[in-house]
N, C-alpha and C positions, 0 to 999 in steps of 0.2 A: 534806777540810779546807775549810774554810766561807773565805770569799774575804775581806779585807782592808776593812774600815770607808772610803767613801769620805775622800777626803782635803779639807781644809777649801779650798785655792786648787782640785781638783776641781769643788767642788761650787760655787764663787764662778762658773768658770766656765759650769760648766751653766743657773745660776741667768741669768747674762747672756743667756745664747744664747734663753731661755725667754724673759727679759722681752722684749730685742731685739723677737721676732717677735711679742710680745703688743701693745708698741708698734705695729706695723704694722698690724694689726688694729683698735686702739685707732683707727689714725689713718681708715680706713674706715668704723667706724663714727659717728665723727663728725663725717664727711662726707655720710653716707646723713642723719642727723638733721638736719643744716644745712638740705640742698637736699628732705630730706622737712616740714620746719618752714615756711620758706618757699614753701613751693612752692602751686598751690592743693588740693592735698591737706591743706594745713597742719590743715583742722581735724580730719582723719582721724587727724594725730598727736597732737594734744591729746584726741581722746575717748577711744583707745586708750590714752594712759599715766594718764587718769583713771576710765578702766574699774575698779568694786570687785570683786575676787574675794576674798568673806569680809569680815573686818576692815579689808582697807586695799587702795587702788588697789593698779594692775600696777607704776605708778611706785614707787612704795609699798615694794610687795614686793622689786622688786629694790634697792633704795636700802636697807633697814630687814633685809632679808632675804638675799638673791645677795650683797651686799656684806660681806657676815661673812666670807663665805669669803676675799673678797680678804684680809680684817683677820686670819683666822686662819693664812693663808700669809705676812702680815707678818708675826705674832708669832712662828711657828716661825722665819724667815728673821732675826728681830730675839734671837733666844735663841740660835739657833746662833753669828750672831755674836760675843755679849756672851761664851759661854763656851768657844768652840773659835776662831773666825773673826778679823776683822781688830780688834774691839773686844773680844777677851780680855783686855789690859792695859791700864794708864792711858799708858802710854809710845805702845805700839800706839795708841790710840784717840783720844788727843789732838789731831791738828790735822782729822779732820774733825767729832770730836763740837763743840768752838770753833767752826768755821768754821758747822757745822747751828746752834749757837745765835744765832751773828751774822744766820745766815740765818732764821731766824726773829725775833728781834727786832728787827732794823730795816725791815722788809718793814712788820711791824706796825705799826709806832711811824709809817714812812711814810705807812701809809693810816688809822690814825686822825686824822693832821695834818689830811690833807684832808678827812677825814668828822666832824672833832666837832663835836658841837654836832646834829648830822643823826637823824630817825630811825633806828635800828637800829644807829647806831655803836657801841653799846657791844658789837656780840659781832661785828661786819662785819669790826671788825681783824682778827681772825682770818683771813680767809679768803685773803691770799695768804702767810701762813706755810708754805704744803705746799708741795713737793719732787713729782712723778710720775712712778716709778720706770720704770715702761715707757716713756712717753712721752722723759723725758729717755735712759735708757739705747739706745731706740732713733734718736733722735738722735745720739750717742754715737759709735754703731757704724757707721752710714751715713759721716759726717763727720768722727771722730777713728779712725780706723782706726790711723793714723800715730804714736799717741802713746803712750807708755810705758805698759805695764800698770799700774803704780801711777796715775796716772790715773784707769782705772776703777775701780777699789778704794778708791777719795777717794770718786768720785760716789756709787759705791753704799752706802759706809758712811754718808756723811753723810745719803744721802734715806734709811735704815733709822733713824739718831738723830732726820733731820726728821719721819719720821711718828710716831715716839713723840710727840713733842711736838705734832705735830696731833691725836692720839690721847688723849694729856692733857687737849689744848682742851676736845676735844669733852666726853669725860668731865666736867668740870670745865663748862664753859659751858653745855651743853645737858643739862642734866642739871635737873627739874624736880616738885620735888611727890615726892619718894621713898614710893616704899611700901615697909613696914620688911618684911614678910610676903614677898614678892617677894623683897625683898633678901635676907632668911635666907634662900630658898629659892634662890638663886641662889650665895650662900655655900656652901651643902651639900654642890651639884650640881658644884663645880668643888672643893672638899673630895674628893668621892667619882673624883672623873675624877683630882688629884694622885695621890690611895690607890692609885686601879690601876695607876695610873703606877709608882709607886715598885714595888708587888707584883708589877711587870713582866707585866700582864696584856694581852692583844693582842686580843682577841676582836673586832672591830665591832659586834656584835649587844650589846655594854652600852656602849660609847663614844658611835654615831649617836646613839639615847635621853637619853642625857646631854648633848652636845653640845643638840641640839632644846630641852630639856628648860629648859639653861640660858640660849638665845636667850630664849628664852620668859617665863622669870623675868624675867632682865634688862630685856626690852623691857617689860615688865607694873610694874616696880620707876619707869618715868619717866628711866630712863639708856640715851642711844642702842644701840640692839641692836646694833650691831655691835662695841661691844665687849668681848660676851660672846666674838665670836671670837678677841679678844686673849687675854685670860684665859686662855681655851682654849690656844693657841696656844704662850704663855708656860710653862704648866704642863705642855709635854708634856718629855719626855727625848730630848736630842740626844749623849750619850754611850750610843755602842752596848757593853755589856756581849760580853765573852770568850765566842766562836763565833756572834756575832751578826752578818748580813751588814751590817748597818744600824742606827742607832740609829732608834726611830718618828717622830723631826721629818723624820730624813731619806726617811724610807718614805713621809711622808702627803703631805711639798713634792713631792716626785716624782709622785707620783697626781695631784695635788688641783692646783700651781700652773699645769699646760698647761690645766686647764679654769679656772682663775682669770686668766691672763694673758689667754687665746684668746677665752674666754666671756662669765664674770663683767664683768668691767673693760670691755670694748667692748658690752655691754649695757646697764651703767649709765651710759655713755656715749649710748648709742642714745635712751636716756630722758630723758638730764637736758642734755644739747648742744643739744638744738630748742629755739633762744631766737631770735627774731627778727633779724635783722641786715638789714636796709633800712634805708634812709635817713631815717626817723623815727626806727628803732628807735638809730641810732648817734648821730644830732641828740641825741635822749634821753639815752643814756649822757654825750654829751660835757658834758651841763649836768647830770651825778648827780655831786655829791663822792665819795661811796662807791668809786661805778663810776671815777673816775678812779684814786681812792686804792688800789683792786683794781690797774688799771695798771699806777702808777707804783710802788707795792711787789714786785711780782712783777719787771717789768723793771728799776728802777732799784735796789731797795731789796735786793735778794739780793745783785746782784752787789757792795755796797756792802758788805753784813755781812759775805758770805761772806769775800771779799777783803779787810775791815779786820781782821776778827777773825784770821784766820788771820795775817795780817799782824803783827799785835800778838802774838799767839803766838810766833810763829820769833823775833820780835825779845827778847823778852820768857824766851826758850831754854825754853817751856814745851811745844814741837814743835821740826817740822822739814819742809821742804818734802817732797812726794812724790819715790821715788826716781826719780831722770833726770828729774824736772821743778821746775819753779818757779813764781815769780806770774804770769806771763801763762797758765800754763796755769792757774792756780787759778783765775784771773780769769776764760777761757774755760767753767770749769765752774761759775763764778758765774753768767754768765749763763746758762749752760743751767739752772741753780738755776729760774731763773725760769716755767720750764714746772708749772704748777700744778696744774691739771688734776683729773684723781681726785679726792681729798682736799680741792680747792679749790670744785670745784663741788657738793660734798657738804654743806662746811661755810656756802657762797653759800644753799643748801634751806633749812638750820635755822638760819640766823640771822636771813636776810629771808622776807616773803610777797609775791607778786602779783608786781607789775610791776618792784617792784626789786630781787626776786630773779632775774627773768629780765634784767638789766640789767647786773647783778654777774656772773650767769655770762656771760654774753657778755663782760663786760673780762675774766673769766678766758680765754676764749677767743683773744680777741684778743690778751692779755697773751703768752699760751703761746706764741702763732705768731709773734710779734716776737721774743720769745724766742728759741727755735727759729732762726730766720734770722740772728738776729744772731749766737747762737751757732754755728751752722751755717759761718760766712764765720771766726769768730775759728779756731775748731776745725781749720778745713782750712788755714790760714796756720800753726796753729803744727805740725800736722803736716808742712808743708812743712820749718819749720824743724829739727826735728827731723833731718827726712829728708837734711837741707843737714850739718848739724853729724855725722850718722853718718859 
C-alpha cells in the first residue's frame, strides 16, 4: 500500500526549515561578495562576473539562467498554495494576499515620490516591491521562534502573493520588442509540458528538453527568462492522484528547492551583492533620489502597507487577524516585509545600467539589513510577550 499524499501544514513546514537554512547561506554569500567587491581583489570580481561564456556573461547566466529555477520553485510553491495550501480560499487568503498588496503598493508609490522626475524612475519604483523568502523567513526563525505558528503562515503566504506581483512587474516592465516566432514557440512548449501533465506522464527525458526548450523561446521572445520558470512551474500538478506517493509539484520542490535555496539564490547573490560600499560609494547613494526611494520603501514603506492594509481589512471584517496574534505582530512582519533582496536586486539589474544600478542595489542591501535588525529586536519582544501572556 503506497504511503499517504504529504499533507499541506507538512509540506509548509518543510518548505520553512528548507528556506530557513537557505537564508543562512544566502546571508554568506553575501558577505563573501561584499568583502570580495571591496577588497583589492575587487577587480577580480568584476572580470569574473563579466567573463562571456557563449551568449552572455557568467553574471548573465546565473541572473537569466540559475535563477529560473529559483522562479520555477516559486511557481510550484505558489500553485500548491492557491489550490491545496493556505491561499486555497478567498476567506483563507484574505489578510495576507491585502496585506502583500499594501506591501507592494506603497513601497512603490514611496520610492517613486523620491525618484520622479530622475532617470530610470519610471521602472526603479519597482524595485522595493519584493518580499525574500529565504532571507526574511530566516530571519523569522532565528528571532521569532516564540511566536504563534500562524505567524509564519502570514509571512510565507504573503512573500508567495509578493512575488507574484514582482513576477508580473517584471513580466509586464521588462518586457521589450516581442518576437511573435519565439512567442508561439514558447506557447507550444508549455502547451506540450500542461498535455503531459494532465496524461500524467513522468518521464525527465521529455520534461528537461521542454523545460530548456522553453527558457530558450522565452528569453529569445525579449520577456525576462526566468519567467519561463513560472510558467513552468504553474502548470505542473500539485494533486497527487489514487496510489500516488506524491503529486509531481511536490516530487520536483523536494529535488530541485535544497539546490535552489542552498545554490541557486546564494549564487545569484554572490554575483549581484559586489556593489561598492565605501565612503564614496554611500556619499553617492545618499545624494541618488532612487537609491534613497529604494530605502525608504523597503524600510518604511512595507511596514506601512503591510500594516495599513491589513488594518483596514480586519476593520473593514474583510479578514481577521492571525490566530494567537495581532497588529504588533503583523507590524513586526512588516518590517521584516522589508528584507528585499533576491527579487529586489534583480529588478535593481533590469531597470538601471552602470553606476546607478550598482547604487540601488547597495540601498537594497542596506535597506534589508536595517530591516533585518529592526525587525530582529521587534520579533524577540513580542516573543517575549507571548511567552509572558502563556
Amino acid at each position: 500500500m503506497s504511503s499517504p499524499a504529504p499533507k499541506p501544514v507538512a509540506e509548509f513546514a518543510r518548505y520553512l526549515r528548507t528556506e530557513t537554512t537557505g537564508g543562512i547561506v544566502l546571508l554568506v554569500a553575501t558577505a563573501i561578495a561584499l568583502l570580495w567587491a571591496n577588497s583589492p581583489l575587487g577587480d577580480s570580481y568584476t572580470a569574473l562576473r563579466e567573463t562571456h561564456l557563449g551568449p552572455l556573461t557568467i553574471g548573465d547566466w546565473v541572473k537569466d539562467g540559475l535563477l529560473a529555477v529559483f522562479f520555477f520553485v516559486a511557481g510550484l510553491e505558489l500553485k500548491r498554495e492557491l489550490v491545496v495550501g493556505e491561499l486555497n480560499s478567498l476567506k483563507a487568503a484574505a489578510l495576507p494576499v491585502i496585506a502583500a498588496v499594501g506591501g507592494m503598493v506603497v513601497p512603490a508609490l514611496v520610492a517613486l515620490g523620491f525618484s520622479w522626475g530622475e532617470p530610470g524612475a519610471g521602472q526603479a519604483w519597482a524595485i522595493p516591491m519584493a518580499t525574500d523568502i529565504a532571507f526574511a523567513l530566516g530571519v523569522l526563525a532565528i528571532a521569532g521562534s516564540a511566536l504563534p505558528s500562524s505567524v509564519r503562515v502570514f509571512l510565507l503566504s504573503l512573500a508567495v502573493v509578493d512575488d507574484l506581483g514582482a513576477i508580473a512587474v517584471i513580466a509586464v516592465l521588462f518586457t521589450s520588442g516581442l518576437e511573435l516566432l519565439a512567442v508561439l514557440a514558447a506557447a507550444a512548449l508549455l502547451g506540450l509540458y500542461a498535455f503531459l501533465q494532465h496524461k500524467r506522464v513522468t518521464t525527465p527525458w521529455l520534461y528537461v528538453p521542454i523545460a530548456v526548450g522553453t527558457w530558450v523561446a522565452v528569453h529569445e521572445a525579449g520577456v525576462h527568462a526566468t519567467i519561463a520558470g513560472v510558467a513552468l512551474g504553474l502548470l505542473t500538478r500539485v494533486r497527487a492522484d489514487e496510489g500516488e506517493d506524491e503529486a509531481p509539484a511536490a516530487r520536483l520542490e523536494h529535488r530541485l528547492q535544497p539546490w535552489s535555496a542552498g545554490l541557486v539564490v546564494p549564487l545569484f547573490a554572490l554575483f549581484a551583492a559586489g556593489v561598492p560600499v565605501g565612503g564614496d560609494a554611500l556619499r553617492a547613494l545618499a545624494d541618488d533620489p532612487i537609491a534613497l526611494g529604494v530605502v525608504a520603501g523597503l524600510v518604511l514603506g512595507k511596514v506601512i502597507g503591510i500594516l495599513g492594509f491589513s488594518a483596514l481589512a480586519v476593520r473593514l471584517r474583510l479578514a481577521v487577524w492571525p490566530s494567537g496574534a495581532g497588529p504588533r505582530d503583523v507590524a513586526a512582519v512588516g518590517v521584516l516585509g522589508g528584507v528585499g533582496f533576491t527579487v529586489s536586486l534583480l529588478i535593481a539589474d533590469l531597470a538601471l545600467t552602470g553606476e546607478a544600478a550598482e547604487r540601488a542595489k547597495a540601498a537594497v542591501l542596506i535597506a534589508s539589513l536595517l530591516a533585518s535588525l529592526i525587525a530582529a529586536v521587534l520579533l524577540v519582544r513580542r516573543g517575549r510577550a507571548h511567552r509572558d501572556a502563556d
